[in-house]
C-alpha positions as CSV (number, residue, x, y, z in Angstrom):
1,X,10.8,46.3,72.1
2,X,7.4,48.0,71.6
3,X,4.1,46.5,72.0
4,X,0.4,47.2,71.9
5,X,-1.0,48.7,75.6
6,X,-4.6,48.6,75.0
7,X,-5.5,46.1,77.1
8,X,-6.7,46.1,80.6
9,X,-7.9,49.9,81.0
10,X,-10.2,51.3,83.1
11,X,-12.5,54.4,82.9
12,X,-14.7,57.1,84.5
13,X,-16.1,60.2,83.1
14,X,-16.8,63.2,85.5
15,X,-18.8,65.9,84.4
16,X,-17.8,69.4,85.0
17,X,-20.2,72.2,86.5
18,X,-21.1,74.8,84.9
19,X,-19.6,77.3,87.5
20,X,-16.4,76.0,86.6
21,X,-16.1,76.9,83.9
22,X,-16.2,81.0,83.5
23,X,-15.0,82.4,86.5
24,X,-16.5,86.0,86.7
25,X,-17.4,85.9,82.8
26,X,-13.6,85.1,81.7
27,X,-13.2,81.1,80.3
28,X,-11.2,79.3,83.3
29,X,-8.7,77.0,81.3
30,X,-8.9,73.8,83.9
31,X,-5.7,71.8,84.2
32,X,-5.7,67.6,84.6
33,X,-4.1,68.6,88.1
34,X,-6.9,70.1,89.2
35,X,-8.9,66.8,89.3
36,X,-6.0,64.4,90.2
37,X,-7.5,64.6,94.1
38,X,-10.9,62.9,92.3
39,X,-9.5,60.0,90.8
40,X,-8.8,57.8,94.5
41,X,-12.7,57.7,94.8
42,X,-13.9,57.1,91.8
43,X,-16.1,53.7,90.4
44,X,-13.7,52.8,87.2
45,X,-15.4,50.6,84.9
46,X,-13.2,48.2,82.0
47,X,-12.8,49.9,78.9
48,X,-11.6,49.1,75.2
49,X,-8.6,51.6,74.0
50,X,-8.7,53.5,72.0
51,X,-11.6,54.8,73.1
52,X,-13.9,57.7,72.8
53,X,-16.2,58.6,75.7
54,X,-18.2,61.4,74.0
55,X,-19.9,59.1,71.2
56,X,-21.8,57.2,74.2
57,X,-24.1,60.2,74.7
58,X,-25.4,61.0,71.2
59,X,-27.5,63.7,72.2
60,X,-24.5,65.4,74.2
61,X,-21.9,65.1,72.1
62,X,-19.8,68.1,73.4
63,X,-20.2,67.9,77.4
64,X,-17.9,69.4,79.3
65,X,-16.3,66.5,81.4
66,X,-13.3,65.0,82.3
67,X,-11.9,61.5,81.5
68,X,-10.4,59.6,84.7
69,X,-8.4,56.2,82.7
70,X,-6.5,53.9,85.0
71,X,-4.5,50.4,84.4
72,X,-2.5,48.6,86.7
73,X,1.0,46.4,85.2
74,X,3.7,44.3,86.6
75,X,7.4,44.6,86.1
76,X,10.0,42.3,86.3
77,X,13.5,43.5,87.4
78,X,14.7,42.4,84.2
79,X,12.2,44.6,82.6
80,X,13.7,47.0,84.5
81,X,17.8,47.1,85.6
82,X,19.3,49.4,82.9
83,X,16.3,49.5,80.6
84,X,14.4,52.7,79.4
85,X,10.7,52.6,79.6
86,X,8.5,54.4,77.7
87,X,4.6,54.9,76.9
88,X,4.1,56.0,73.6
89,X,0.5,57.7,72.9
90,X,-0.6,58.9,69.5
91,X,-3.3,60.6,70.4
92,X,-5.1,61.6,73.9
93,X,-8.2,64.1,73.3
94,X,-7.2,66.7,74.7
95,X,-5.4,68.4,77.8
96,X,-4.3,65.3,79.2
97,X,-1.9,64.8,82.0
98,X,0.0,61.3,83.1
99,X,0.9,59.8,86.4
100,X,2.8,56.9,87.0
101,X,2.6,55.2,90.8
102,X,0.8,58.7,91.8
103,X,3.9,61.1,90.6
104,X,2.9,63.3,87.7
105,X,5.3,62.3,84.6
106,X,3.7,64.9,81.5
107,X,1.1,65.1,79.4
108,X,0.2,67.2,76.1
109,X,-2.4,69.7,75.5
110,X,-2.9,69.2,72.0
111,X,-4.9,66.4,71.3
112,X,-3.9,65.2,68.3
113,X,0.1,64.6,69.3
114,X,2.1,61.4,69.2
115,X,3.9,61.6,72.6
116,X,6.2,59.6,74.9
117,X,6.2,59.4,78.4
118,X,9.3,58.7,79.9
119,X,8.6,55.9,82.6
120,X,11.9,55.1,83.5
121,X,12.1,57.3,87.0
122,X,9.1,56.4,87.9
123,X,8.6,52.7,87.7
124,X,9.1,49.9,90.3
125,X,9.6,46.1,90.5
126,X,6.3,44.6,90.8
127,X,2.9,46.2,90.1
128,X,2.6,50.1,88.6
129,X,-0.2,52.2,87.8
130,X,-0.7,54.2,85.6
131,X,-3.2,57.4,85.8
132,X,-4.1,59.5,82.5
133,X,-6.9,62.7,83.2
134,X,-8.1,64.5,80.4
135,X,-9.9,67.8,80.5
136,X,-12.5,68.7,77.7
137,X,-14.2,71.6,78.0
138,X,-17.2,72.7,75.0
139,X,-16.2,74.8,72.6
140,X,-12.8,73.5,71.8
141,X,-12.8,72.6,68.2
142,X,-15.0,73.1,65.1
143,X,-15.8,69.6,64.4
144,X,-16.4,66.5,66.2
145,X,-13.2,65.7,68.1
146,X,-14.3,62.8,70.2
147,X,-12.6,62.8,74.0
148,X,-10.3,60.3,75.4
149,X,-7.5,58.0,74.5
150,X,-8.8,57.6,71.0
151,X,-5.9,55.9,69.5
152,X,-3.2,53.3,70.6
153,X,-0.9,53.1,73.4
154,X,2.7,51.3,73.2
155,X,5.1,50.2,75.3
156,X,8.3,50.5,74.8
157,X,11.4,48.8,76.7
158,X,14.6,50.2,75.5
159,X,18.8,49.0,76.4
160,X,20.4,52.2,77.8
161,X,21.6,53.1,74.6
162,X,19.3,53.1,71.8
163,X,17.6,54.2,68.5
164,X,14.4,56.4,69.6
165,X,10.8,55.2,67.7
166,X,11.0,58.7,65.6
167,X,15.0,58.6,65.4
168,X,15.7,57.8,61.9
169,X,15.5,59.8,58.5
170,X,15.6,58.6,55.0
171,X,16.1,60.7,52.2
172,X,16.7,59.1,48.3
173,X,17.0,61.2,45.3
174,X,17.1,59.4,41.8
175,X,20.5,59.6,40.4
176,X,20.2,57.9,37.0
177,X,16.5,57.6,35.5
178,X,17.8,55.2,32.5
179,X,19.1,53.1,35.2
180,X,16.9,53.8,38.0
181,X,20.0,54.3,40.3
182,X,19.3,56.4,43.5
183,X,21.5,58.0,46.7
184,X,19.8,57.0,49.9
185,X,20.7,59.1,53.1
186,X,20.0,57.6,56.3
187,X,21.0,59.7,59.7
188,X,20.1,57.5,62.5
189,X,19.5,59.2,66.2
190,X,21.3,57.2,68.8
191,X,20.6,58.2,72.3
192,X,22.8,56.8,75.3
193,X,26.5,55.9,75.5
194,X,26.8,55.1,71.8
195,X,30.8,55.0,71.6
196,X,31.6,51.5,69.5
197,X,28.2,50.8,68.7
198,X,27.1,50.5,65.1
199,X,24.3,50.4,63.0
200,X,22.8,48.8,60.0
201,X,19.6,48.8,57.8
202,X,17.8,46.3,56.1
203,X,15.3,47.0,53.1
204,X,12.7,44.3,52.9
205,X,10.1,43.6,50.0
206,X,6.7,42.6,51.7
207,X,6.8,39.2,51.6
208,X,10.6,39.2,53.3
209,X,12.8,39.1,51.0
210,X,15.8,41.3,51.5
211,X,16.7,43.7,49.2
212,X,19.3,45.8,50.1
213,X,21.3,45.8,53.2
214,X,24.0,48.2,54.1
215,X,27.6,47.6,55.8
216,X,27.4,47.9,59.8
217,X,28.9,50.9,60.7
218,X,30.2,53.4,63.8
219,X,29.0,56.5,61.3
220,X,25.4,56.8,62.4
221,X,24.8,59.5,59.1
222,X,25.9,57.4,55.8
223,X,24.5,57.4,52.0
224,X,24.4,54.9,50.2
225,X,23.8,54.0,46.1
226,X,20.6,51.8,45.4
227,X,20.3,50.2,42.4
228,X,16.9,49.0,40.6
229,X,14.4,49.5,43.6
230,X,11.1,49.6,43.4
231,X,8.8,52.7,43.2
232,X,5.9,53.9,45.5
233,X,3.6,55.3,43.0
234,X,-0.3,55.7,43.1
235,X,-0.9,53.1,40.4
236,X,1.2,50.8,42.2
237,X,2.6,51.9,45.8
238,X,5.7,49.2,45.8
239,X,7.2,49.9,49.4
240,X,9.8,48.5,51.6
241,X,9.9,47.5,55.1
242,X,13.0,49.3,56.2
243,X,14.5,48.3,59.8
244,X,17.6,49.9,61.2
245,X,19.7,47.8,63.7
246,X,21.9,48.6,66.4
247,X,24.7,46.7,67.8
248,X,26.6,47.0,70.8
249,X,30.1,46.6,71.1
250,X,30.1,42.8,71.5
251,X,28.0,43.1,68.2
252,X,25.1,41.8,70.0
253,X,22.0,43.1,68.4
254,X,20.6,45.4,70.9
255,X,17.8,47.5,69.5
256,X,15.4,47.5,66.1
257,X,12.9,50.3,64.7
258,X,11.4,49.6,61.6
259,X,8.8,50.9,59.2
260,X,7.6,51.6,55.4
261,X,9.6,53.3,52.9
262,X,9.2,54.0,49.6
263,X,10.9,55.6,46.6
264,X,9.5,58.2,44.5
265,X,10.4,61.3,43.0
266,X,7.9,64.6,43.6
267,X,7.9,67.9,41.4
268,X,5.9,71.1,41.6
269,X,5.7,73.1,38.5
270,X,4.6,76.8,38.4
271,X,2.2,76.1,35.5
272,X,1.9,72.6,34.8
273,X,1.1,70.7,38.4
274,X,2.4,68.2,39.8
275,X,5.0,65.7,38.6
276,X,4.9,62.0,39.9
277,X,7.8,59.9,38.8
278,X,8.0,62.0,36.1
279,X,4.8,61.4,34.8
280,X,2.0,64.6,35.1
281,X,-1.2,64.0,37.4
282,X,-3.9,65.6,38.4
283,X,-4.9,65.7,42.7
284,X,-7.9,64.5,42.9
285,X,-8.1,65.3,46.4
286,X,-10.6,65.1,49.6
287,X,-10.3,66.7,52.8
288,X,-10.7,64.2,55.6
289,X,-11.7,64.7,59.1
290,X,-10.4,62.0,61.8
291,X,-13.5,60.5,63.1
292,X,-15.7,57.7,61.9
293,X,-19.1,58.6,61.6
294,X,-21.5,57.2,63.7
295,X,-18.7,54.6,65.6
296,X,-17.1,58.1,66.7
297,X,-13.6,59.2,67.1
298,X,-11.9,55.9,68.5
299,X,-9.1,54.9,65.7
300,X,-10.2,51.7,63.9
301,X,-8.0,50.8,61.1
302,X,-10.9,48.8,59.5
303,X,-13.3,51.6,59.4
304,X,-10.4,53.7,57.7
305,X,-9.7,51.3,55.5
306,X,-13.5,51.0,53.9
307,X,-13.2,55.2,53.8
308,X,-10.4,55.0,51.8
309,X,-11.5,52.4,49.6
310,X,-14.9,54.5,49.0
311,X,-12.3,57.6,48.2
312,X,-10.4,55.6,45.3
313,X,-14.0,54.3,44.2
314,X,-14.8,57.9,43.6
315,X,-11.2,58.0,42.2
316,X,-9.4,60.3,44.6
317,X,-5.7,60.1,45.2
318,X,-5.0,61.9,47.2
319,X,-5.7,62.9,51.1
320,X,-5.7,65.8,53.3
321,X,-6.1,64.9,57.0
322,X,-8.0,68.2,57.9
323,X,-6.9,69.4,59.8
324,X,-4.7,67.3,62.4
325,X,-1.7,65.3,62.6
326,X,-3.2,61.3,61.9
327,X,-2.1,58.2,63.7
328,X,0.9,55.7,62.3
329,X,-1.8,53.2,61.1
330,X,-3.8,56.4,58.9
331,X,-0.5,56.9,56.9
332,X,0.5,53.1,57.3
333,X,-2.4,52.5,54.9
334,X,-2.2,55.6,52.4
335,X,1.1,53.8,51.9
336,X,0.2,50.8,51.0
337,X,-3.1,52.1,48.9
338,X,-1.5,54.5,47.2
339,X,-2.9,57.8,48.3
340,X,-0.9,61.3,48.3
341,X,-1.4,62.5,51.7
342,X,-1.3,66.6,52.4
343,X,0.0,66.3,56.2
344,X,-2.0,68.7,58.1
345,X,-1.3,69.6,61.7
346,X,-2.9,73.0,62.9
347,X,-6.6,74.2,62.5
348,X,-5.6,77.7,64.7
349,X,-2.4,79.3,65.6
350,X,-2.6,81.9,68.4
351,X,-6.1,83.0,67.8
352,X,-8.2,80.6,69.2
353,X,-11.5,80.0,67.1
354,X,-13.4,78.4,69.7
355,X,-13.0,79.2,73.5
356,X,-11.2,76.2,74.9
357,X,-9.3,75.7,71.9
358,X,-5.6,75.1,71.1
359,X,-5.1,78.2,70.8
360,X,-5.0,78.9,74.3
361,X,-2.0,76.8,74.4
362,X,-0.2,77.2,71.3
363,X,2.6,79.5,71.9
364,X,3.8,77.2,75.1
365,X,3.4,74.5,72.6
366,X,3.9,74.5,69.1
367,X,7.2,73.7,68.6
368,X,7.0,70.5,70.5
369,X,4.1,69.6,68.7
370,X,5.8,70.2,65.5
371,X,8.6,68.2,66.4
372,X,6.9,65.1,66.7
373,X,4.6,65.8,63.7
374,X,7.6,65.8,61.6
375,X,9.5,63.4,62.9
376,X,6.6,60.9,62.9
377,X,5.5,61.6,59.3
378,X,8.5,62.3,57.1
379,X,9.8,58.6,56.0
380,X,6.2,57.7,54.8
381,X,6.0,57.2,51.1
382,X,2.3,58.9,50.9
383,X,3.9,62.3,52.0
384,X,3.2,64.8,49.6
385,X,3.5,67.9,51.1
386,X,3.5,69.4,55.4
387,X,0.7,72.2,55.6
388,X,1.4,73.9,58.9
389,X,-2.6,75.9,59.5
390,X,-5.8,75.6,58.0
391,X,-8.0,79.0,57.5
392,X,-5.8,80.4,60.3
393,X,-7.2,83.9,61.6
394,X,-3.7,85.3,62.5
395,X,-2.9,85.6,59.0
396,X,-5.1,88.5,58.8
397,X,-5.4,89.8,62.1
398,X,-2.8,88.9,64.4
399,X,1.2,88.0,63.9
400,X,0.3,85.7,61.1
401,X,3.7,86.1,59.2
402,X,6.0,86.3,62.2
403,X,4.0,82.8,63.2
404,X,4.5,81.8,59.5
405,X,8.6,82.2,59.7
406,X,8.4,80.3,63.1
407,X,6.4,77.2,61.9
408,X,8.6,77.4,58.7
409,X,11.7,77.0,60.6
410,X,10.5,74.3,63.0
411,X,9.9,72.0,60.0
412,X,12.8,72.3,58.3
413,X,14.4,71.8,61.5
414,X,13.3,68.0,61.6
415,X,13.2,67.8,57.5
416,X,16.2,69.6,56.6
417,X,16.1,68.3,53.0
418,X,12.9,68.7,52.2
419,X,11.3,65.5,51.5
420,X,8.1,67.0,51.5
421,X,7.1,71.0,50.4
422,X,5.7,73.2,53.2
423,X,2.4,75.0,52.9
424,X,-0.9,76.2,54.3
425,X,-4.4,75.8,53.4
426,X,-5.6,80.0,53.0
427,X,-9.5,81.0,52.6
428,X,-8.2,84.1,53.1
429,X,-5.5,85.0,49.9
430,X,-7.8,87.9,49.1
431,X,-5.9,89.8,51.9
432,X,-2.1,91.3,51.7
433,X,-1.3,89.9,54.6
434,X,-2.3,86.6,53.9
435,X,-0.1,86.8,50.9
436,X,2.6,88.2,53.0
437,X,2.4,85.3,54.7
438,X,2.3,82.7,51.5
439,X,5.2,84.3,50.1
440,X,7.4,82.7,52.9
441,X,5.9,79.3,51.6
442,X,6.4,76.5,49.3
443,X,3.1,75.7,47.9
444,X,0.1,78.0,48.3
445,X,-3.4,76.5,49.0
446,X,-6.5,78.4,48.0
447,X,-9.6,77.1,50.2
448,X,-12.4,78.0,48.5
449,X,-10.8,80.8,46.2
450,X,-11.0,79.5,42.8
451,X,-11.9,83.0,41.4
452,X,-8.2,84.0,42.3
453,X,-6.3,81.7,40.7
454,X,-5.8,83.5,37.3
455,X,-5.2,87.3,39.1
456,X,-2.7,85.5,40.9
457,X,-0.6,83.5,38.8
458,X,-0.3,86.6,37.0
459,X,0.7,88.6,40.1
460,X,2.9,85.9,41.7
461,X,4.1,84.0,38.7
462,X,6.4,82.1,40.5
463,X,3.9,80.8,43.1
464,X,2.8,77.2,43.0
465,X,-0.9,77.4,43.6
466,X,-3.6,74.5,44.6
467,X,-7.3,74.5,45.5
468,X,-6.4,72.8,48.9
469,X,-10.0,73.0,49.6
470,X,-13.1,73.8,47.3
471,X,-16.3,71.9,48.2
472,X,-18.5,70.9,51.7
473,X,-21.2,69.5,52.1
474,X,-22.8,73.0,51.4
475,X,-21.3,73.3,48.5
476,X,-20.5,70.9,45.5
């Protein structure tokens, strides 16, 4: 069972000195542990999750401060007794650290990472609470990040054995066009004692009819013919709700994770674009950055929508979240409005751009990160394509193509069949070593480089080339 766990948070901001924060002229990367002895003593105020604590000071926007959140919840020993808990956060800005009843349980530097905090060893009968510090400290980004727990919590309770929330892959190819038959593949992560348990998914249209449901079975990898089903396209993004059961060994039903999928076929051509459902379009794309405007960088699916309604207006279809993995609910809705969305997840690699940036933590990190990118992402009908850096400095000065191999690999590690393309957004394809580097790629993404296209189509004519970014607000 998952539910919402934005309710009944509390909140206190501590600024950092100035002193702490270059020691001897070097930058002193502060931890969340080194403020857990602060937060007995502080005066917590309510606050509304998801949240953003930098937007309150508009004429500070970037302080250098740490973010003290506490909530206090009751458990029942039912809730308990041979149940996994979990809190699931998509997003905590940035550096954050978790304790549970006082003992530390993990965190995530990156601050734009779904994660899961395993609450199971930590938890009692009665009341818990729960402690989340995070560390910002000015520069750590190029934009307006926000600070805080700026998108939704969950919590999940889980039997011992069970499907994880990111478990499940679906991959459909279209086998006969004429008759619009396709194969659907669906490998399904179990995780406990799984011996006699079996699974089974139902396809639902949006109003609740059922349209396809497969056999229960032991096999927890099976693929399966679908005839006649409708198709996610931009014109009209048809989608399914998709929920994948699991049954103990008394066939009990046990555990359920659902969400949208779609089917639609995707094809890159060398000299004539992109392919649709077999129909060529032009992207029409925009680059998007996370926050709202003046309401800041707290998640509101409302204030998303109305962006992406004043995108279509302009007619764009398609998005590229720049440069950061977005929440459930940011993809939720390019699904059911029918944008392409280029799935972005790094602005840096191990060059850091800005002092207290990710990049001071990528190499201890990347790979989990990537992990639940991908895993979060891939049965979304919007996918279009993974683009693993933006502008990334290591490409021309540091081990850019070793990094490029690495972050290659990871994907397909969690996207073995390729549902979407890999790629990389590049303002810097004048260089050989950038195009070292794209040659290890899917799709190569020219930011502001349009003067390149024709030398390079005729020096890499088997590249697939897009302008992944070619105006700003400088520039138009």
């Amino acid at each position: 069972m998952k539910t919402l766990f934005n309710d009944g948070w509390n909140f206190f901001e501590l600024p950092i000195p100035q002193d702490k924060m270059y020691i001897d002229g070097k930058k002193n990367l502060l931890t969340p542990k080194d403020f857990f002895n602060h937060s007995k003593n502080l005066s917590y105020s309510p606050v509304s999750i998801p949240h953003d604590w930098m937007i309150y000071d508009t004429k500070d926007l970037y302080r250098n401060s740490v973010g003290f959140y506490k909530k206090t919840f009751s458990l029942t020993k039912d809730d308990i007794q041979n149940r996994n808990l979990f809190l699931r956060f998509e997003g905590v800005y940035m550096n954050s650290g978790i304790w549970i009843n006082d003992s530390f349980a993990g965190g995530r530097k990156y601050g734009y990472s779904t994660f899961e905090i395993d609450l199971t060893p930590f938890v009692k009968e009665g009341k818990n609470e729960i402690l989340v510090i995070c560390v910002y400290q000015n520069c750590n980004t190029r934009w307006y990040s926000g600070a805080g727990i700026f998108r939704d919590v969950h919590f999940i309770n889980k039997p011992k054995t069970f499907i994880p929330e990111d478990g499940l892959y679906f991959v459909s190819k279209l086998k006969d066009e004429k008759t619009n038959t396709w194969s659907l593949k669906i490998n399904c992560q179990v995780n406990g004692d799984s011996k006699g348990y079996k699974i089974q998914t139902v396809l639902k249209k949006l109003d609740g009819t059922v349209f396809f449901t497969t056999p229960k079975s032991e096999v927890f990898e099976n693929t399966y013919t679908i005839e006649n089903p409708l198709i996610w396209d931009i014109e009209k993004p048809d989608y399914y709700i998709a929920a994948t059961n699991l049954y103990d060994k008394t066939d009990a039903l046990v555990d359920s994770v659902s969400f949208n999928y779609g089917f639609k076929t995707v094809r890159f051509d060398k000299n004539e674009g992109l392919f649709l459902n077999g129909r060529n379009i032009v992207i029409y794309g925009a680059c998007h950055h996370h926050d709202h405007g003046a309401l800041g960088a707290a998640f509101n699916k409302n204030a998303l929508r109305r962006q992406f309604l004043k995108l279509k207006e302009m007619g764009v279809n398609s998005v590229r979240c720049s440069h950061n993995p977005p929440p459930q609910a940011w993809m939720d809705l390019a699904d059911e409005l029918g944008l392409l969305i280029d799935d972005e997840i790094f602005d840096m690699w191990e060059m850091p751009k800005t002092p207290f940036d990710y990049g001071n933590y990528f190499n201890e990190c990347y790979k989990e990160d990537v992990k639940n990118w991908i895993q979060k992402d891939r049965n979304h009908p919007s996918l279009l394509m993974w683009s693993i850096g933006n502008e990334i400095f290591d490409t021309v000065g540091g081990n850019g193509l070793e990094i490029t191999k690495k972050l290659y690999k990871e994907v397909m590690k969690y996207d073995p069949d390729k549902v979407a393309p890999i790629t990389m957004a590049s303002n810097y394809m004048m260089a050989d070593s950038a195009q070292e580097c794209a040659k290890e790629l899917d799709l190569v993404g020219y930011n502001y480089l349009e003067r390149l296209y024709d030398e390079h189509h005729k020096k890499y004519p088997e590249w697939i080339m897009y302008g992944s970014e070619t105006a700003s607000t400088l520039q138009s």
